[in-house]
C-alpha positions in Angstrom: 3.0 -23.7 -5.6 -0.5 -24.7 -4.3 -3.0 -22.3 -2.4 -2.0 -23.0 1.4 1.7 -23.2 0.4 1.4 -19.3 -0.4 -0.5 -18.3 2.6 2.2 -19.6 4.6 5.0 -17.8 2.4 3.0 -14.7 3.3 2.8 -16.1 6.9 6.3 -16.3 7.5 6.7 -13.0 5.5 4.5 -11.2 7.6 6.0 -12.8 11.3 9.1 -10.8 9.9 7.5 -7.4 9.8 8.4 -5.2 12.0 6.9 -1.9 11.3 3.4 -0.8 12.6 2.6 1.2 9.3 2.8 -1.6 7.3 1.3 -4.0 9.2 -1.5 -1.3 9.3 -1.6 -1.1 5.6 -1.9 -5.2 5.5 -4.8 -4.9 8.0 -6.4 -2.0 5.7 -6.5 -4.7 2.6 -7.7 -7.5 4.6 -10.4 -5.2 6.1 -11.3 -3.9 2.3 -11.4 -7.5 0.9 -14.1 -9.1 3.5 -16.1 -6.0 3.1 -16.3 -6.9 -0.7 -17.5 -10.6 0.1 -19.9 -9.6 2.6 -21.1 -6.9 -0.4 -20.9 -9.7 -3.2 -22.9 -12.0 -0.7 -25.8 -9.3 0.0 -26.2 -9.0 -4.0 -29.4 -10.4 -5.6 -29.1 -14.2 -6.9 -29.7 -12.5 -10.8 -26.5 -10.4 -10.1 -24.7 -12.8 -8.8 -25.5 -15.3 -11.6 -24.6 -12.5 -14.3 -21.1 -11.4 -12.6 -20.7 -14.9 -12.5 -21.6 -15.5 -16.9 -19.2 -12.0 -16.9 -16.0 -14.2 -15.2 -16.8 -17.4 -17.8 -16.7 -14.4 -20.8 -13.6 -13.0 -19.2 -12.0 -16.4 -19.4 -13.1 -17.5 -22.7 -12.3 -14.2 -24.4 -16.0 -13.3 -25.3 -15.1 -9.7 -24.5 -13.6 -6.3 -26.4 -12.1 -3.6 -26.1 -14.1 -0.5 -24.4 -12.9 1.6 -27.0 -14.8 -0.3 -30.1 -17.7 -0.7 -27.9 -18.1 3.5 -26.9 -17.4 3.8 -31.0 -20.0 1.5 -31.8 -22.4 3.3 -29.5 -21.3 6.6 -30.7 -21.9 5.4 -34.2 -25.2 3.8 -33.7 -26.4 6.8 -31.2 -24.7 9.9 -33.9 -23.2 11.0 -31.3 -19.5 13.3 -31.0 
């Protein structure tokens, strides 16, 4: 299912909804999300270039576990 094929799914979901609460709840998320873009847009052009080499690690699996990397600073650092 492509992109605008969901937002319609959620469309016709959310034509169905009849309860103020929830729909307040969807309006709370939607509010939360463009707050995020307008923060990610305000961000320097370095940041936004190094969250952007942090996605391509994610995706490539250039990343590990926090664990190994706290006990390799630990170890390094003598500390605990």
């Amino acid at each position: 299912m492509d992109l605008e094929s969901k937002k319609y799914k959620i469309i016709e979901k959310l034509m169905k909804v009849s309860d103020e609460e929830t729909l307040y709840k969807i309006e709370q998320i939607m509010s939360h999300h463009d707050s995020q873009i307008n923060a990610l847009s305000d961000l320097p052009d370095i940041a936004k270039q190094l969250l952007k080499k942090s996605e391509e690690d994610i995706l490539h699996g250039r990343t590990r576990p926090h664990e190994e990397v706290m006990a390799e600073f630990k170890s390094k650092y003598k500390l605990d």
